[in-house]
C-alpha positions as CSV (number, residue, x, y, z in Angstrom):
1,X,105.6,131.7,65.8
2,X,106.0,128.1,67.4
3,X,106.7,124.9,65.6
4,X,107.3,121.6,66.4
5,X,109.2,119.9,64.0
6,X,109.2,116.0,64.1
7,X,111.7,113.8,62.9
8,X,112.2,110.1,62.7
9,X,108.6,107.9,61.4
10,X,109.6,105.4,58.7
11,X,108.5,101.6,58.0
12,X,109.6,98.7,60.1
13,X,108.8,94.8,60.3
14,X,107.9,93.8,63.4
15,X,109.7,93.8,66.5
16,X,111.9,96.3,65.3
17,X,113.0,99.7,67.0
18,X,112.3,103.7,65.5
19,X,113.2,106.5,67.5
20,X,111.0,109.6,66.9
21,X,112.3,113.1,67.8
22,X,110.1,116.5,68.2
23,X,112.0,120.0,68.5
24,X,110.5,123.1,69.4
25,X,111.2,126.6,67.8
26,X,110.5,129.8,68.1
27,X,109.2,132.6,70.9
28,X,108.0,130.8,74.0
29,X,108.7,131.7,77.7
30,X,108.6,128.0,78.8
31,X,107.1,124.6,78.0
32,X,104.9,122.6,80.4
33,X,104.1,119.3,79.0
34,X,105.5,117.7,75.8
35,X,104.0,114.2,74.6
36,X,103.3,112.2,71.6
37,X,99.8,111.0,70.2
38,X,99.2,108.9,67.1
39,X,95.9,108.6,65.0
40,X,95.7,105.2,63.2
41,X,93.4,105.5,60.1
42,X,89.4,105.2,61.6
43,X,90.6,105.9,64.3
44,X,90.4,108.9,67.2
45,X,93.8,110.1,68.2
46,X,94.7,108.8,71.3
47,X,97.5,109.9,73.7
48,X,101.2,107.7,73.5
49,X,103.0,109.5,76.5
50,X,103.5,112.6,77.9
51,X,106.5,114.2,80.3
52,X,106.5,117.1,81.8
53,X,109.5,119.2,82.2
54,X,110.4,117.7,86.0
55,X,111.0,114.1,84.2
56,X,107.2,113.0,85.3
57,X,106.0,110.7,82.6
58,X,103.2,108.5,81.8
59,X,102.0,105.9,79.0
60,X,99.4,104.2,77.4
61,X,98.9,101.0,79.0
62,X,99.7,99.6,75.2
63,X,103.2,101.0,75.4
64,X,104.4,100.5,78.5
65,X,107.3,98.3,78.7
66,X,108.1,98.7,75.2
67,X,107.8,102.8,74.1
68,X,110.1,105.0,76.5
69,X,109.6,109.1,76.2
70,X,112.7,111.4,77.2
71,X,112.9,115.3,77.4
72,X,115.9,117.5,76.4
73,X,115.0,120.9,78.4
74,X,118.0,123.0,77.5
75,X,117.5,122.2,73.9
76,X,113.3,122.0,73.6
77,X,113.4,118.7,72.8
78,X,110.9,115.4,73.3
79,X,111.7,111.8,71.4
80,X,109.7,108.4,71.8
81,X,112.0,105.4,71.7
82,X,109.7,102.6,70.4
83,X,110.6,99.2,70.7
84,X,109.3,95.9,70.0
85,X,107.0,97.6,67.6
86,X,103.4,95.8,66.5
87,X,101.7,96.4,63.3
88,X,99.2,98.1,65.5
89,X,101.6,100.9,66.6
90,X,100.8,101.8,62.9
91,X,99.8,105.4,62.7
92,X,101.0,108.9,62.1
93,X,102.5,110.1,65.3
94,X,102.1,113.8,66.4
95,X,104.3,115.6,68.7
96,X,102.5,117.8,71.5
97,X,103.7,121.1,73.8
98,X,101.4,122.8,76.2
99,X,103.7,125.9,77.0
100,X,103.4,129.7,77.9
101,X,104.1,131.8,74.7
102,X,104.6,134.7,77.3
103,X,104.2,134.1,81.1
104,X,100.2,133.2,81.7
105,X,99.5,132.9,78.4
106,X,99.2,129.6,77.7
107,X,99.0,127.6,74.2
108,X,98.7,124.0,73.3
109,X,100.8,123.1,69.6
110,X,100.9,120.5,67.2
111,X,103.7,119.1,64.9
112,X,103.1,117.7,61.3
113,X,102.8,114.5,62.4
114,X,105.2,111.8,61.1
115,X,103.9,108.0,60.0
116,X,105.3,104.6,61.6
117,X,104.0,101.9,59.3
118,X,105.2,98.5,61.1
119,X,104.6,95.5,58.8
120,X,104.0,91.8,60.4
């Protein structure tokens, strides 16, 4: 069984920093990409950024320059620094892995989800 366990959401004013951090657990033979998606209320979730397990990474253009994703390989881990946060970063944030449960069988997972509220 694999979970992704997220850590880190809270309430900010902004222009303030969070730092969000998503472990993954259980049986896997290896992990291709990990990212981070939010889904504001009314809205469709959208992708945050994603990095795949050379260091690649890439961003929403609404992020760039401010959100920064890192990878932790030996210890299955992806966090999302976020800085210079907006009220409209506001949204529950959902960690992503697309990994191989056993080699060539691949399987896309989901964390909880953890909220950012960021108040102006």
């Amino acid at each position: 069984q694999v979970q992704l366990v997220e850590s880190g959401g809270g309430l900010v004013q902004a222009g303030g920093s969070l730092r969000l951090s998503c472990a993954a657990s259980g049986s896997f033979f290896r992990i291709y990409d990990m990212g981070w998606y939010r889904q504001a209320p009314g809205k469709q979730r959208e992708l945050v950024a994603v990095i795949n397990s050379d260091g690649s990474s890439n961003y929403a253009d609404s992020v760039k320059g401010r959100f920064t994703i890192a990878r932790d390989n030996a210890k299955n881990t992806v966090s999302l620094q976020m800085n210079s946060l907006k009220p409209e970063d506001t949204a529950v944030y959902y960690c992503n892995a697309d990994l191989d449960l056993i080699q060539f069988i691949r399987r896309n997972y989901w964390g909880q989800g953890t909220q950012v509220a960021v108040s102006s």
